[in-house]
C-alpha positions as protocol buffer text, in pm:
chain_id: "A"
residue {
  index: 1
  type: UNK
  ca { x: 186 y: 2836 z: 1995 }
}
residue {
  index: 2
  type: UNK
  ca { x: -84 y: 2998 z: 1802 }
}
residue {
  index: 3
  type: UNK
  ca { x: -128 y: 2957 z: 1453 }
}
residue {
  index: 4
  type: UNK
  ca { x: 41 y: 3338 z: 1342 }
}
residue {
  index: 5
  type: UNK
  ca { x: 391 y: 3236 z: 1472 }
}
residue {
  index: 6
  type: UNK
  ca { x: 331 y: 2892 z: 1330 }
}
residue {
  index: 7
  type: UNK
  ca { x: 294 y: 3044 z: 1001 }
}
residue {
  index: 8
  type: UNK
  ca { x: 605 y: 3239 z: 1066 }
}
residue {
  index: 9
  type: UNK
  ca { x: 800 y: 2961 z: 1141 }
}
residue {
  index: 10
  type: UNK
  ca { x: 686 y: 2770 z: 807 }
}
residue {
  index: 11
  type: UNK
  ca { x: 709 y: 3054 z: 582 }
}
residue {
  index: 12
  type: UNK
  ca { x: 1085 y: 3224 z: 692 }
}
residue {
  index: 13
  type: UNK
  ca { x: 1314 y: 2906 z: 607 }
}
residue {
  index: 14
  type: UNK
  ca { x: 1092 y: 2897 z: 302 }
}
residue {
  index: 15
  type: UNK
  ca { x: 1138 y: 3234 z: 172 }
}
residue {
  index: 16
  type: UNK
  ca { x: 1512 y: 3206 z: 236 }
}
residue {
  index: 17
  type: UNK
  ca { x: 1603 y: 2844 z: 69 }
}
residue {
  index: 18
  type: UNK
  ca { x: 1400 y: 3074 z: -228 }
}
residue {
  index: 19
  type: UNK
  ca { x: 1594 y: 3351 z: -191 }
}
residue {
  index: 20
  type: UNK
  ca { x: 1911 y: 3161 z: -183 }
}
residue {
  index: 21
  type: UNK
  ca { x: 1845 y: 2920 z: -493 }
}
residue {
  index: 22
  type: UNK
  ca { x: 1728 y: 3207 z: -690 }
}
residue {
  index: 23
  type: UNK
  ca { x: 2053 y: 3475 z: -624 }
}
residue {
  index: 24
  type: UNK
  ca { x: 2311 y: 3109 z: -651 }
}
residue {
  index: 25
  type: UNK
  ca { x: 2150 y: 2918 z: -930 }
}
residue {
  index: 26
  type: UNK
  ca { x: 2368 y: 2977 z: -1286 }
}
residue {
  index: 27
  type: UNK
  ca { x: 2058 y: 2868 z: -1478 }
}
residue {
  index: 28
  type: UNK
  ca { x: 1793 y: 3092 z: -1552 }
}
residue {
  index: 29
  type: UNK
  ca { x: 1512 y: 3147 z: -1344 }
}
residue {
  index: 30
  type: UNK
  ca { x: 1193 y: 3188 z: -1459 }
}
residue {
  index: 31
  type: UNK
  ca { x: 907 y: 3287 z: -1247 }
}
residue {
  index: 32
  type: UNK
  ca { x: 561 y: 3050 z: -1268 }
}
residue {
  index: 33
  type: UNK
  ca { x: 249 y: 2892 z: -1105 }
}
residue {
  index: 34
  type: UNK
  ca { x: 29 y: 2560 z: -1058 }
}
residue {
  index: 35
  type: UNK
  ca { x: -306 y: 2515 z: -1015 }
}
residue {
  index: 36
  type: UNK
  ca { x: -441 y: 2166 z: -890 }
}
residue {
  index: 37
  type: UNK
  ca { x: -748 y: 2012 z: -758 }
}
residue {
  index: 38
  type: UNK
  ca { x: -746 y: 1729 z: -603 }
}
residue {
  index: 39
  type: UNK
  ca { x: -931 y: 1418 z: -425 }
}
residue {
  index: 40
  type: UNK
  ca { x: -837 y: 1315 z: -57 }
}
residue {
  index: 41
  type: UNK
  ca { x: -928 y: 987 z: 65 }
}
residue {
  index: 42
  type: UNK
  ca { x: -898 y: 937 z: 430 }
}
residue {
  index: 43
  type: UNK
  ca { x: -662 y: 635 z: 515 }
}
residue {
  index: 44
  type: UNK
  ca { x: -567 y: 613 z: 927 }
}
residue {
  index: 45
  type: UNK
  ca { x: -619 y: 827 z: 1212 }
}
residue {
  index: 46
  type: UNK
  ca { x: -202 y: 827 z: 1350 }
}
residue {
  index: 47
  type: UNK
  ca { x: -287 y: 963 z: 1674 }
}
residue {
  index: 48
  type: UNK
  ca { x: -485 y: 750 z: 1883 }
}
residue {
  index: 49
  type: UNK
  ca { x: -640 y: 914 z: 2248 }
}
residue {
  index: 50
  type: UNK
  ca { x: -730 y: 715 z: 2607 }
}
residue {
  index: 51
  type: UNK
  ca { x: -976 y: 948 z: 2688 }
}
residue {
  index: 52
  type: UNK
  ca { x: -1131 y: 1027 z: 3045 }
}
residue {
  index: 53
  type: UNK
  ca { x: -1537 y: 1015 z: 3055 }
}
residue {
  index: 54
  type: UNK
  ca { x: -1494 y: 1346 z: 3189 }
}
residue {
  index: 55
  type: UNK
  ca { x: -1249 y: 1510 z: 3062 }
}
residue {
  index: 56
  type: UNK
  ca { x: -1367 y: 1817 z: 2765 }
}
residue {
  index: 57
  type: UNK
  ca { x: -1244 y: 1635 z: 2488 }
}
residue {
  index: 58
  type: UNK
  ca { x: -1449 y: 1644 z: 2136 }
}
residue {
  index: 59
  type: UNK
  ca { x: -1362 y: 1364 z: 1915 }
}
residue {
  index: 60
  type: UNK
  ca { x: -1047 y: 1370 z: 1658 }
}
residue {
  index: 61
  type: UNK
  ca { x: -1012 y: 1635 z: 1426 }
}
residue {
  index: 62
  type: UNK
  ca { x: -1157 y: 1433 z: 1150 }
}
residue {
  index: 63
  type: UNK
  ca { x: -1382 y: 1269 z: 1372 }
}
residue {
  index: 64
  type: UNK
  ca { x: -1631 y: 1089 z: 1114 }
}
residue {
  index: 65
  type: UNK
  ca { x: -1309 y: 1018 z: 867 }
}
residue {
  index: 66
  type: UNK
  ca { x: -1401 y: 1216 z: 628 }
}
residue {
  index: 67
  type: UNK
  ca { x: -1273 y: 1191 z: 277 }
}
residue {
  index: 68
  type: UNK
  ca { x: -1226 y: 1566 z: 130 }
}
residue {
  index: 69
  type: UNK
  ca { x: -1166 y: 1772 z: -209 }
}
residue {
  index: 70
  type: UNK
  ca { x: -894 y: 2070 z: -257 }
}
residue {
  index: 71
  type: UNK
  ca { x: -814 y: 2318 z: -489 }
}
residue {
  index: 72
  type: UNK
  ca { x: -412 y: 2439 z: -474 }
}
residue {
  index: 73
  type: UNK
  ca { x: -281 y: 2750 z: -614 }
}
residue {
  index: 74
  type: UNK
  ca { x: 126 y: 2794 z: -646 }
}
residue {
  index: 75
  type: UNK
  ca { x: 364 y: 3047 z: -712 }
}
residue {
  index: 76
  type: UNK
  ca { x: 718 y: 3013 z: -757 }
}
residue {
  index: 77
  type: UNK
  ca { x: 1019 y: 3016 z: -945 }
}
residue {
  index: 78
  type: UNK
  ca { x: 1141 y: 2738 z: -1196 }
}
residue {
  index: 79
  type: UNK
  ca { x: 1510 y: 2654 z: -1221 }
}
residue {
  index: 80
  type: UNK
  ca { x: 1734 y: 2420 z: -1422 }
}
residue {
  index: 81
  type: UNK
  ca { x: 1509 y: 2477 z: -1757 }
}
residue {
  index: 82
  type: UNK
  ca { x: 1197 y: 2397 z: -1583 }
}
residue {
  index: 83
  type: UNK
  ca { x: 1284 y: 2049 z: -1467 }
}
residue {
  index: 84
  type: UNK
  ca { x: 1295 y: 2195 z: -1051 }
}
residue {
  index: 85
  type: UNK
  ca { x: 1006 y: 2446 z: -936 }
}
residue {
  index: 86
  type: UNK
  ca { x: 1003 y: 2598 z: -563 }
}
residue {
  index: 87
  type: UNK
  ca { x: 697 y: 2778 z: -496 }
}
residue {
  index: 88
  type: UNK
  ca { x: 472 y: 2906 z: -219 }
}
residue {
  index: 89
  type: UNK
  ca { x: 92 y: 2826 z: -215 }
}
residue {
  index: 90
  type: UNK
  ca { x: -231 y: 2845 z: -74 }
}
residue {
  index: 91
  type: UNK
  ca { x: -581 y: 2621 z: -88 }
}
residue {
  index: 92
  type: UNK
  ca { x: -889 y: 2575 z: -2 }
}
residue {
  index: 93
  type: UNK
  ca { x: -1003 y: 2253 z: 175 }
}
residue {
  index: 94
  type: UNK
  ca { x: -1325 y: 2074 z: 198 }
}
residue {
  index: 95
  type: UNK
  ca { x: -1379 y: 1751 z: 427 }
}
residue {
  index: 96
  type: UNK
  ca { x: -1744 y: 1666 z: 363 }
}
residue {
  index: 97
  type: UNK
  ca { x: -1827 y: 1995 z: 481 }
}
residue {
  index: 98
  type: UNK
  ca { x: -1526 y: 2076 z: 737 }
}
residue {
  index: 99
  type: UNK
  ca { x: -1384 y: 2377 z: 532 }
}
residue {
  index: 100
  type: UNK
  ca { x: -997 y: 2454 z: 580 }
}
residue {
  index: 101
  type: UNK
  ca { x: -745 y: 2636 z: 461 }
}
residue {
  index: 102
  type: UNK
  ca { x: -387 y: 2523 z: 387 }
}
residue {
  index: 103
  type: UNK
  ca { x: -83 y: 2718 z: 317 }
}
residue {
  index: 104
  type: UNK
  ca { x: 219 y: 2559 z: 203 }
}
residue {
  index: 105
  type: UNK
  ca { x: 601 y: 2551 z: 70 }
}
residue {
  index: 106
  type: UNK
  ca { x: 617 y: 2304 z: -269 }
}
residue {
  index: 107
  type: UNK
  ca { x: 882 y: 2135 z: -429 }
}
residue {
  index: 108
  type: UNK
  ca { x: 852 y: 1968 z: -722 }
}
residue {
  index: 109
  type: UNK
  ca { x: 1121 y: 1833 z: -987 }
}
residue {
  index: 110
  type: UNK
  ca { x: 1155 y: 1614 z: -1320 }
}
residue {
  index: 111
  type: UNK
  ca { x: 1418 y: 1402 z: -1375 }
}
residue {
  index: 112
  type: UNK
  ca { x: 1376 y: 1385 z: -1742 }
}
residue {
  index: 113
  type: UNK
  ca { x: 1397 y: 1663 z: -2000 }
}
residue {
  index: 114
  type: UNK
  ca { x: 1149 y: 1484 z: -2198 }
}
residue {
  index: 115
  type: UNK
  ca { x: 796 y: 1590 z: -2312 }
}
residue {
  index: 116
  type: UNK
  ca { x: 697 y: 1306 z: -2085 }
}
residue {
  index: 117
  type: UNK
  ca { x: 842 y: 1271 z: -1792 }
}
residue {
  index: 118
  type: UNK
  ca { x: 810 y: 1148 z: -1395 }
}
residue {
  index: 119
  type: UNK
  ca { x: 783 y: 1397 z: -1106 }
}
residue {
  index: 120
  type: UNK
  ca { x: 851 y: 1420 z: -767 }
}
residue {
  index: 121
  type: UNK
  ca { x: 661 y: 1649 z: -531 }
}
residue {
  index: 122
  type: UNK
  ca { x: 695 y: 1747 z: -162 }
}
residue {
  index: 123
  type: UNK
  ca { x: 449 y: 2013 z: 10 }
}
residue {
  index: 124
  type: UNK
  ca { x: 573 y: 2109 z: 379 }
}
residue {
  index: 125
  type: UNK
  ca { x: 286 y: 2370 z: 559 }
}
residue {
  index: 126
  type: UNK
  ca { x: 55 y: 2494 z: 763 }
}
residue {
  index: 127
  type: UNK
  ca { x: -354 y: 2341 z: 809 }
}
residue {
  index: 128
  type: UNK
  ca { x: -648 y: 2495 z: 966 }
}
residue {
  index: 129
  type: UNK
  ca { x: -999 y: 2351 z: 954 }
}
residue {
  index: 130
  type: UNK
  ca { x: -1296 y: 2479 z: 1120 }
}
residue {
  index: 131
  type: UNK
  ca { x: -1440 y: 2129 z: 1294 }
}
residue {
  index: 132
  type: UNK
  ca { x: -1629 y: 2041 z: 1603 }
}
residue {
  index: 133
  type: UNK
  ca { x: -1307 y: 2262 z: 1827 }
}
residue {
  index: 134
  type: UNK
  ca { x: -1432 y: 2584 z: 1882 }
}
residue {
  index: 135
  type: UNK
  ca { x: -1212 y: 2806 z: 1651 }
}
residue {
  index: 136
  type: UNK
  ca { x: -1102 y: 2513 z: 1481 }
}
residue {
  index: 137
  type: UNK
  ca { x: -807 y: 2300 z: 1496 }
}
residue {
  index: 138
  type: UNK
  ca { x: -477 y: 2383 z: 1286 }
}
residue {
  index: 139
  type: UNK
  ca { x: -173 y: 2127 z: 1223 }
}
residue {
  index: 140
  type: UNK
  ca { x: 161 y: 2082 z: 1064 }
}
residue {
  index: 141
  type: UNK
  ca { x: 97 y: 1900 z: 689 }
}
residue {
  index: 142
  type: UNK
  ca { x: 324 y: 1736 z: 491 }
}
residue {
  index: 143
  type: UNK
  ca { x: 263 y: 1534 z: 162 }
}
residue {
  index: 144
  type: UNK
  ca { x: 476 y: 1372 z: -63 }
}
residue {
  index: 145
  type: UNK
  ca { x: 358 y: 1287 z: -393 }
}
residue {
  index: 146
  type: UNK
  ca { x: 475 y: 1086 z: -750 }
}
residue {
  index: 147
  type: UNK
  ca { x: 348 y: 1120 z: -1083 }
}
residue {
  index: 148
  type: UNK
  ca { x: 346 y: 1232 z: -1456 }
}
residue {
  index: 149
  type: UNK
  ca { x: 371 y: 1558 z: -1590 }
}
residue {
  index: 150
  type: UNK
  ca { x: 346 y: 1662 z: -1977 }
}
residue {
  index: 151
  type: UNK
  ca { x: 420 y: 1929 z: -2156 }
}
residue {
  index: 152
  type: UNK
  ca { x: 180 y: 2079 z: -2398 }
}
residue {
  index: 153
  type: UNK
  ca { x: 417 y: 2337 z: -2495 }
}
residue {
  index: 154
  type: UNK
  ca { x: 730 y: 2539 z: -2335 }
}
residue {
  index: 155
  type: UNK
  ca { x: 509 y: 2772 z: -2097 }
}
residue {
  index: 156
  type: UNK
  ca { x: 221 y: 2498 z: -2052 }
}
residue {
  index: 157
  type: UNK
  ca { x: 198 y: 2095 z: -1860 }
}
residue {
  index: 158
  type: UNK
  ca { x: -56 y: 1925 z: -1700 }
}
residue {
  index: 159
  type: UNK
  ca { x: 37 y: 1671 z: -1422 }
}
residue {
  index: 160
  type: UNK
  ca { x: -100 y: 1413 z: -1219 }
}
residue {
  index: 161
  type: UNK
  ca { x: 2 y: 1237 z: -892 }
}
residue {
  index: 162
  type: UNK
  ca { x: -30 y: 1085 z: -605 }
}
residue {
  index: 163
  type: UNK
  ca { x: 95 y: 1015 z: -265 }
}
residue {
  index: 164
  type: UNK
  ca { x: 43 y: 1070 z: 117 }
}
residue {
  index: 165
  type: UNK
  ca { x: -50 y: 1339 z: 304 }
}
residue {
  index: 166
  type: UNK
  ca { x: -33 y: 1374 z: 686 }
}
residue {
  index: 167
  type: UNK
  ca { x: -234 y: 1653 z: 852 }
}
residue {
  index: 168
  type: UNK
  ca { x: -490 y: 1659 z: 1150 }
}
residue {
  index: 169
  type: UNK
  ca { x: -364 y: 1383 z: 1275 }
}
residue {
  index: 170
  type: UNK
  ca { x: -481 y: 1183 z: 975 }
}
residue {
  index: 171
  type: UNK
  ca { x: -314 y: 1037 z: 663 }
}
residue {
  index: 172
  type: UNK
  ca { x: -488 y: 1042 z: 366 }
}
residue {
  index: 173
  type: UNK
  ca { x: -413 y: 983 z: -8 }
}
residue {
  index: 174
  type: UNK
  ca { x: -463 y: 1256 z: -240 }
}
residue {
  index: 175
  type: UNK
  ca { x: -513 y: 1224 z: -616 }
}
residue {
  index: 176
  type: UNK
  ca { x: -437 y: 1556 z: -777 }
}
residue {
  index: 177
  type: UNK
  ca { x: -498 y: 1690 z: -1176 }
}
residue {
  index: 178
  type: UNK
  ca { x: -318 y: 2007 z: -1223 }
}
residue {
  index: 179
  type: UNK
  ca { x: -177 y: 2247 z: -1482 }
}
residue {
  index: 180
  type: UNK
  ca { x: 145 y: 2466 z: -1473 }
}
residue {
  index: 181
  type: UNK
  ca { x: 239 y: 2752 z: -1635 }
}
């Protein structure tokens, strides 16, 4: 399957549990963003190969396990006054030079209406790095992610968290600073 109807298949249910919440929801919706950046420290490889001598294979995807750096941009829609977000998102990747591109459905919520509170986070997408694979290699990722997130004022919170993230057939940890607006 090639990575167009991949990103068909991601972004479709996406748009639609979106479209749904937003036209059912009896709170108001407000329309907003995230940036993040984060650090990506490269835990296991989860698929392991028995490789033939012979055959044309080039190493894993993240064949030197390389720890990497993002920056995430979000936009989405905020429900239940602020305290759920639903968004749709793009970054940039860097794996000790393996640049990538991720784009991504996120889902975020606080449980507290407090200027301090916890989050929750899950990002469901799409991967594609440009590695030792001619034209690259692109994977499912998924990360799920904990944290805190405080609000400066009504339109304005930073956040950080933490989690796991699977993609290229690695997990990895990611430790992301952000702001929302």
């Amino acid at each position: 399957m090639d990575a167009d109807r991949k990103l068909q298949l991601i972004s479709f249910p996406l748009f639609l549990f979106l479209t749904i919440i937003s036209f059912s929801s009896y709170s108001q919706v407000r329309y907003g963003g995230k940036a993040e950046t984060g650090f990506l420290k490269y835990r296991y490889q989860l698929v392991q190969y028995d490789i033939d001598p012979e055959s044309e294979w080039e190493g894993y995807y993240l064949d030197k396990e390389q720890d990497g750096i993002d920056i995430n941009l979000t936009n989405g829609i905020s429900l239940f006054e602020k305290r759920f977000f639903a968004g749709i998102g793009i970054g940039y990747q860097n794996f000790e030079g393996i640049n990538g591109i991720t784009v991504f459905g996120d889902i975020e919520y606080l449980p507290l209406k407090s200027r301090l509170t916890p989050l929750l986070n899950i990002k469901i997408g799409y991967d594609h790095i440009w590695n030792q694979y001619e034209g690259g290699t692109g994977t499912a990722m998924v990360e799920f992610a904990a944290g805190i997130n405080y609000k400066l004022t009504e339109k304005l919170n930073i956040f950080m968290k933490s989690g796991v993230l699977f993609t290229q057939q690695s997990s990895l940890i990611p430790v992301r600073i952000g702001i929302g607006f």
